[in-house]
C-alpha positions as a Markdown table, in Angstrom:
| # | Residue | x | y | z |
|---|---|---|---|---|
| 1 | Unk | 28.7 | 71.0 | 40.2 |
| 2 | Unk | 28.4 | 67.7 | 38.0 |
| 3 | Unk | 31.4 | 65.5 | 37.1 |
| 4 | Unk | 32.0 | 66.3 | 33.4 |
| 5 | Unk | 32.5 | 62.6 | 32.4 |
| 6 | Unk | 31.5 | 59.1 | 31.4 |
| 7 | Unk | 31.3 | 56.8 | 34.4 |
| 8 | Unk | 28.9 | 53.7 | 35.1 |
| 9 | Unk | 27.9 | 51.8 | 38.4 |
| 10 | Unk | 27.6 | 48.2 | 38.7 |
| 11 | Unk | 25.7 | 46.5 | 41.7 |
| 12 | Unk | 23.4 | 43.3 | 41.6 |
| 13 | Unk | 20.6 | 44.4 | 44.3 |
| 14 | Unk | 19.0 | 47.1 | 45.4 |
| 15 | Unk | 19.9 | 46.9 | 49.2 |
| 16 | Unk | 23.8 | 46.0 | 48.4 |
| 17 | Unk | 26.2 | 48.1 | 50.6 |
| 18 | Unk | 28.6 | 48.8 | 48.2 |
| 19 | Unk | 28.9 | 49.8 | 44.5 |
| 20 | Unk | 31.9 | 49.5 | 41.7 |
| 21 | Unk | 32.8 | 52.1 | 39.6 |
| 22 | Unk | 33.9 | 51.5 | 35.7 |
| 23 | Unk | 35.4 | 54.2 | 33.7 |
| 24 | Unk | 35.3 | 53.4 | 29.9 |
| 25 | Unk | 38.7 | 53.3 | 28.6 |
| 26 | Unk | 40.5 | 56.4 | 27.1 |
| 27 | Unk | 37.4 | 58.5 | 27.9 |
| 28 | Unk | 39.0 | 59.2 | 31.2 |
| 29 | Unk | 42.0 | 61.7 | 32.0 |
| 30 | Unk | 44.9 | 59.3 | 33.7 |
| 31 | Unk | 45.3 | 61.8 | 36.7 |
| 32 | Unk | 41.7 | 62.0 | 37.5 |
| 33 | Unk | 41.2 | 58.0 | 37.3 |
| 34 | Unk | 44.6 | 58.0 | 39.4 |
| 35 | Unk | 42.6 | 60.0 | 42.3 |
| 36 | Unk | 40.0 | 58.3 | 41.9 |
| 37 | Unk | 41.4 | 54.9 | 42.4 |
| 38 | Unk | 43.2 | 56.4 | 45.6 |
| 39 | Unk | 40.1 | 57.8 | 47.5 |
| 40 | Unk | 38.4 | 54.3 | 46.6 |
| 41 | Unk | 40.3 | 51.5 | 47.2 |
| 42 | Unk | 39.4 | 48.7 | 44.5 |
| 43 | Unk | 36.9 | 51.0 | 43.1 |
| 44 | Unk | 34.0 | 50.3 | 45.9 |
| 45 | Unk | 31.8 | 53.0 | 46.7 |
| 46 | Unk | 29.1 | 53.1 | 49.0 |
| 47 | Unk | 26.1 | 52.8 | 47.5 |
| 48 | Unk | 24.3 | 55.7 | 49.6 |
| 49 | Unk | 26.6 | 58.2 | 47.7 |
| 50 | Unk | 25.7 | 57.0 | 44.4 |
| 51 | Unk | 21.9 | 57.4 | 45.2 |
| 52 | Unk | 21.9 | 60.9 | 46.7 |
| 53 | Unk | 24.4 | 62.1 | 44.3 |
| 54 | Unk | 27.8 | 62.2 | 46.1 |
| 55 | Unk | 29.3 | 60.5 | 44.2 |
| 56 | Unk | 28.4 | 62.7 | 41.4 |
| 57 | Unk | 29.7 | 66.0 | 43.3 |
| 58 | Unk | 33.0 | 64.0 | 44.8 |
| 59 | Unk | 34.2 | 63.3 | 40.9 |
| 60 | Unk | 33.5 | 66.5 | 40.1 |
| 61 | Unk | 36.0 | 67.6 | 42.7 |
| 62 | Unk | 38.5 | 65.3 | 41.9 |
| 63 | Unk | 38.4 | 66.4 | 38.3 |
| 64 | Unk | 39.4 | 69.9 | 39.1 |
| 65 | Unk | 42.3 | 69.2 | 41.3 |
| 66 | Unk | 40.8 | 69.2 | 45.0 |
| 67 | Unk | 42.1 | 66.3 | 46.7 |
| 68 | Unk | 39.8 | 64.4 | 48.6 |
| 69 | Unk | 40.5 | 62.2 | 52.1 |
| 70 | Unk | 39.8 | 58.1 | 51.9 |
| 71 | Unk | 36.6 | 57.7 | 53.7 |
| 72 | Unk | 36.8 | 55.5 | 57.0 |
| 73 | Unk | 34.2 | 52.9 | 55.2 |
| 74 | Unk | 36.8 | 52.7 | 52.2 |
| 75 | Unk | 39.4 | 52.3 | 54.5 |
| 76 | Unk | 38.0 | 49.1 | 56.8 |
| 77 | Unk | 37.4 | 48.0 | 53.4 |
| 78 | Unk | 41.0 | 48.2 | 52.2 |
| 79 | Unk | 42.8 | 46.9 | 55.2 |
| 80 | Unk | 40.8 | 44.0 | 55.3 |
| 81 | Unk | 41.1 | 42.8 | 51.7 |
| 82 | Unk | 45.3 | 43.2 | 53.0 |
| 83 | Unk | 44.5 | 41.1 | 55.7 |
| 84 | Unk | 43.4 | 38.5 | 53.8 |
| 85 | Unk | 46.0 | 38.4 | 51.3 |
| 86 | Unk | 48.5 | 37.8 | 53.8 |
| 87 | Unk | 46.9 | 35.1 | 55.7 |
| 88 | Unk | 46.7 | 33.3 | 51.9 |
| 89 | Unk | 50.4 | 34.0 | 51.5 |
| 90 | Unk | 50.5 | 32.4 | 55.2 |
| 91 | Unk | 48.7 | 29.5 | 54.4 |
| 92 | Unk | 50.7 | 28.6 | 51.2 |
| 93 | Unk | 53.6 | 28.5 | 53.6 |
| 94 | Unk | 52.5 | 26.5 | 56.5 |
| 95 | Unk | 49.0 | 24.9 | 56.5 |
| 96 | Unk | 48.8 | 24.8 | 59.7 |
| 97 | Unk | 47.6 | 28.5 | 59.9 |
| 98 | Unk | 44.2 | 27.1 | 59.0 |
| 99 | Unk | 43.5 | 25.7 | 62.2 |
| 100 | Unk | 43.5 | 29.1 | 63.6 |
| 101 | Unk | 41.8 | 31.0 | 61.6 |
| 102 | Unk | 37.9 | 31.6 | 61.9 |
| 103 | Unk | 35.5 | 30.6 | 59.1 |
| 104 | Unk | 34.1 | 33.9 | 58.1 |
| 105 | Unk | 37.9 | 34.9 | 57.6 |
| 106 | Unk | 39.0 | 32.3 | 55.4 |
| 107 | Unk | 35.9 | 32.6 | 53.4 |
| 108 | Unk | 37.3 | 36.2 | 52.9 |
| 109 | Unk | 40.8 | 34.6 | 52.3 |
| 110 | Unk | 38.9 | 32.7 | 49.1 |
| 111 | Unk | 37.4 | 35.7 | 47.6 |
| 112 | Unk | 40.9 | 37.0 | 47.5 |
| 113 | Unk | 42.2 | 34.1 | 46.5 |
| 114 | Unk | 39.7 | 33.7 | 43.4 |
| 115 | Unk | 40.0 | 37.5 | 42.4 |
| 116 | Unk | 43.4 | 37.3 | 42.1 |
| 117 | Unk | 43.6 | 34.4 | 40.2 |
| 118 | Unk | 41.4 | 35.9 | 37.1 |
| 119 | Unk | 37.7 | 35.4 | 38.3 |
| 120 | Unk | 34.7 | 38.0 | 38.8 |
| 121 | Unk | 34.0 | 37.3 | 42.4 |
| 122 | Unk | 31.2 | 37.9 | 45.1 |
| 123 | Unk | 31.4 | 37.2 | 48.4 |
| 124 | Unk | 28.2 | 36.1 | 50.1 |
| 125 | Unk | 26.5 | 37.5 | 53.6 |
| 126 | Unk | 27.9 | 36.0 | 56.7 |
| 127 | Unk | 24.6 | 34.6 | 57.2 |
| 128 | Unk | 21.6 | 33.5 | 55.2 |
| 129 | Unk | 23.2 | 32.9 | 52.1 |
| 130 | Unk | 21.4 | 30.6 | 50.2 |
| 131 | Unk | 23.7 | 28.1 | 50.5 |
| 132 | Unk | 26.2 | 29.3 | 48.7 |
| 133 | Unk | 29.7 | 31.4 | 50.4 |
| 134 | Unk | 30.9 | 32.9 | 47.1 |
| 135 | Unk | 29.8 | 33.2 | 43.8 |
| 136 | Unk | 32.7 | 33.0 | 40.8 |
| 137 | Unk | 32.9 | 34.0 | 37.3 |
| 138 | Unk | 35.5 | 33.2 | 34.3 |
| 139 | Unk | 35.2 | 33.5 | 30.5 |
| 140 | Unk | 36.4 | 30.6 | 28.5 |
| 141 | Unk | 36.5 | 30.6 | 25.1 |
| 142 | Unk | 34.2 | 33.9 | 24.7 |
| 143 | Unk | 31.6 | 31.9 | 27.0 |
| 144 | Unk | 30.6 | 33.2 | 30.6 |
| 145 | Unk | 30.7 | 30.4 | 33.3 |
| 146 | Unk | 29.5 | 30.6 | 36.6 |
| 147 | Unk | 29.9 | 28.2 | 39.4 |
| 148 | Unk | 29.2 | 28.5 | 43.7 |
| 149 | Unk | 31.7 | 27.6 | 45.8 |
| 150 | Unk | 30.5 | 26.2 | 49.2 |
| 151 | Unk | 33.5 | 26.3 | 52.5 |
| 152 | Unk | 33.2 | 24.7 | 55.8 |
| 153 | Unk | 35.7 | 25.3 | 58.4 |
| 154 | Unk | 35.0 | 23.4 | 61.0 |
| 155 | Unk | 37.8 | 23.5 | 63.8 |
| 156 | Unk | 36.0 | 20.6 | 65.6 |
| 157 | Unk | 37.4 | 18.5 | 63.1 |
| 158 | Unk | 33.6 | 17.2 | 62.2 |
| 159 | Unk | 33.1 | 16.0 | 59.0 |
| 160 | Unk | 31.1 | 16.8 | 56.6 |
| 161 | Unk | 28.3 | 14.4 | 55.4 |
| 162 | Unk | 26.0 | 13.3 | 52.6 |
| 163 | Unk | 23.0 | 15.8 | 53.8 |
| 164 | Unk | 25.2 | 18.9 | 53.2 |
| 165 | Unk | 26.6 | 17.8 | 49.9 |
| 166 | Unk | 22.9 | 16.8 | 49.0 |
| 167 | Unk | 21.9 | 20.5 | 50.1 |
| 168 | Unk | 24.5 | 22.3 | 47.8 |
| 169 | Unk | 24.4 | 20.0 | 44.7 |
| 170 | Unk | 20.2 | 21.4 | 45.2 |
| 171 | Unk | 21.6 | 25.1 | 45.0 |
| 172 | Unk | 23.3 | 24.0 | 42.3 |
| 173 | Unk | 20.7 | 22.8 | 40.4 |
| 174 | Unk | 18.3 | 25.1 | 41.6 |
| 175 | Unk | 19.9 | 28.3 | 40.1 |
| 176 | Unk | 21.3 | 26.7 | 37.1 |
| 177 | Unk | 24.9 | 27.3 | 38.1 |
| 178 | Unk | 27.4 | 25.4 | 35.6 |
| 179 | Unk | 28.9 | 23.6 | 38.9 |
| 180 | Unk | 30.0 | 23.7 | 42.3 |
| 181 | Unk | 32.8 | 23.7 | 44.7 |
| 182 | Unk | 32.5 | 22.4 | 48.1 |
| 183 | Unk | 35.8 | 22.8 | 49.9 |
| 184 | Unk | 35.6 | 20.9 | 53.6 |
| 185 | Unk | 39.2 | 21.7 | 56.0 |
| 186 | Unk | 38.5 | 18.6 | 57.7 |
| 187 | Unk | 37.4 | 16.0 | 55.6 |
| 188 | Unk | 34.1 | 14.0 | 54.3 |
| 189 | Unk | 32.4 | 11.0 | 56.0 |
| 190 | Unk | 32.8 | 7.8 | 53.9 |
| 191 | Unk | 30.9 | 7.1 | 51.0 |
| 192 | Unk | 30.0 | 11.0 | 50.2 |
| 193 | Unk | 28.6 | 10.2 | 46.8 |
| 194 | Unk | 27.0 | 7.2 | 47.3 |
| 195 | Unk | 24.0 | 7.8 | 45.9 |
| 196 | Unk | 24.9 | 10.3 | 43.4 |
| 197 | Unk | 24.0 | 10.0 | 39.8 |
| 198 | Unk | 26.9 | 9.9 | 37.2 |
| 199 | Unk | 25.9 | 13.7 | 36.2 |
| 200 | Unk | 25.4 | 14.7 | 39.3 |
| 201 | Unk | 28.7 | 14.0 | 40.5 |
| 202 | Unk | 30.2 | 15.9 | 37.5 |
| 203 | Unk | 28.2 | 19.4 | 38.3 |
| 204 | Unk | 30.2 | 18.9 | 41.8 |
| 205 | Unk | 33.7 | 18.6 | 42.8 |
| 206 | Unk | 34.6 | 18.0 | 46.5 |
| 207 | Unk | 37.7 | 19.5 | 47.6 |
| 208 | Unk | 39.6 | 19.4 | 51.4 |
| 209 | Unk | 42.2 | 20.8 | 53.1 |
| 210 | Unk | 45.0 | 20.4 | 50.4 |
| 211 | Unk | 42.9 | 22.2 | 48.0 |
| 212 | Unk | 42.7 | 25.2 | 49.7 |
| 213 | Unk | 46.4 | 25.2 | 50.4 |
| 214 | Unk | 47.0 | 24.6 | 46.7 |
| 215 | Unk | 44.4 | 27.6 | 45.7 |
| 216 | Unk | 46.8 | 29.8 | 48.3 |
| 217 | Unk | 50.1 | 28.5 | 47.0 |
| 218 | Unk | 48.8 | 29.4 | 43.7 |
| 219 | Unk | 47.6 | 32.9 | 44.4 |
| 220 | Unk | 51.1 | 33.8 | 45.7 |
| 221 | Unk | 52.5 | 32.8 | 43.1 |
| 222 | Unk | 50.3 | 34.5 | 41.0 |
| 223 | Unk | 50.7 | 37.3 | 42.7 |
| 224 | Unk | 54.8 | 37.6 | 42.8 |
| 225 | Unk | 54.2 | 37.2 | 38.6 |
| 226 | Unk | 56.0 | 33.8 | 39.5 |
| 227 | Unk | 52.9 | 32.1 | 37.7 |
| 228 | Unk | 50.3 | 33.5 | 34.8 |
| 229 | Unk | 47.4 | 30.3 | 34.4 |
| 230 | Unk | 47.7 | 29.5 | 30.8 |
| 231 | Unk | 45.5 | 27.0 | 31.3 |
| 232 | Unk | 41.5 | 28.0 | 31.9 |
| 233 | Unk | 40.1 | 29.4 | 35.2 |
| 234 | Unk | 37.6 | 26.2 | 35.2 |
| 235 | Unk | 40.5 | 23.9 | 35.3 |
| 236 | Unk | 42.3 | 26.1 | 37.9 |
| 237 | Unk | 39.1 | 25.8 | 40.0 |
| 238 | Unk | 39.1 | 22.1 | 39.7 |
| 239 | Unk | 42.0 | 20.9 | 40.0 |
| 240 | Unk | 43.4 | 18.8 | 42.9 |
| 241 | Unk | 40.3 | 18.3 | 43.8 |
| 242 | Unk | 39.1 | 14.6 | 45.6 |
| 243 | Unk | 39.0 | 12.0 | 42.7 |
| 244 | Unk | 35.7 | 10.1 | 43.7 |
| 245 | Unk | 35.1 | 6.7 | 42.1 |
């Protein structure tokens, strides 16, 4: 038993946990798609299903009428993207909900954050990341952009100095991304850019503490329809961030 129906999988490597589903439009009946965005949250499958043809025998049930459970995986999934939407909304109302929160967490808080507000978003591994925490896309003016975003979260209150900002403007550079955000909760050490070229210092935008409230008091509004950005995503992802002379 086959699903009788148009559906394609996007994933960018081979070892990736999870998959997205796309239906094309109209091609799809609206209860089926309905189901189908109920048993998977978001529209994440796991990948192993797609491979061994699951996936392929689970729409096929959905399309003639047997409900199907959420899976546990799909589930963790969910409730932690709703976990990170309200700790946003939390920050936007008191900033002081940063200094409790763990790294890893508000690095999930971000991606939210960033899909929300109109961007293609992935969300890098915990560890060996290659410098970079997430990875955003936007479409301006029927061109593709894509920049890295860099976050550290450091409750010691450390600063961050000229070697890290040297390390990501490299990343930057190195995979030909259009820019780069480094966001730092407790600040820079004097003279970050000191010996930055003029370019150099316009592929990178350094924002702190404020910034990430502003990206969270943004998204709730957003979010409550308070708020549609006219203006484009690059400029959302810019702005407010540290003027550096």
């Amino acid at each position: 038993m086959r699903y009788q129906g148009t559906y394609e999988v996007f994933y960018n490597l081979e070892d990736d946990e999870y998959a997205l589903l796309n239906f094309p439009p109209l091609e799809t009946d609206n209860r089926v798609l309905a189901e189908v965005e109920r048993v998977y949250p978001t529209m994440k499958v796991l990948l192993s299903k797609v491979k061994n043809g699951e996936l392929d025998r689970e729409l096929a049930a959905i399309q003639q009428g047997k409900p199907l459970p959420i899976y546990q995986a799909e589930k963790i999934t969910l409730i932690c993207e709703d976990v990170s939407r309200k700790f946003a909304q939390l920050i936007a109302e008191d900033s002081r909900y940063l200094d409790n929160l763990e790294w890893r967490d508000l690095e999930k808080v971000l991606a939210e954050v960033f899909k929300e507000l109109g961007f293609a978003v992935e969300l890098t591994p915990g560890s060996k990341d290659g410098g970079k925490d997430i990875v955003v896309e936007c479409v301006v003016d029927e061109l593709q952009y894509t920049y890295i975003i860099e976050i550290k979260h450091w409750r010691s209150g450390k600063r961050v100095n000229h070697s890290h900002v040297r390390h990501f403007l490299n990343v930057i550079v190195s995979e030909k991304r259009k820019g780069g955000l480094f966001l730092s909760t407790s600040g820079y050490s004097n003279n970050i850019f000191s010996t930055f070229t003029k370019i150099e210092r316009q592929q990178l935008k350094l924002g702190d503490k404020n910034k990430v409230v502003s990206l969270c008091k943004r998204y709730v509004q957003t979010k409550s329809g308070l708020l549609y950005p006219r203006e484009p995503l690059t400029e959302v992802l810019f702005e407010q961030t540290i003027e550096v002379l």
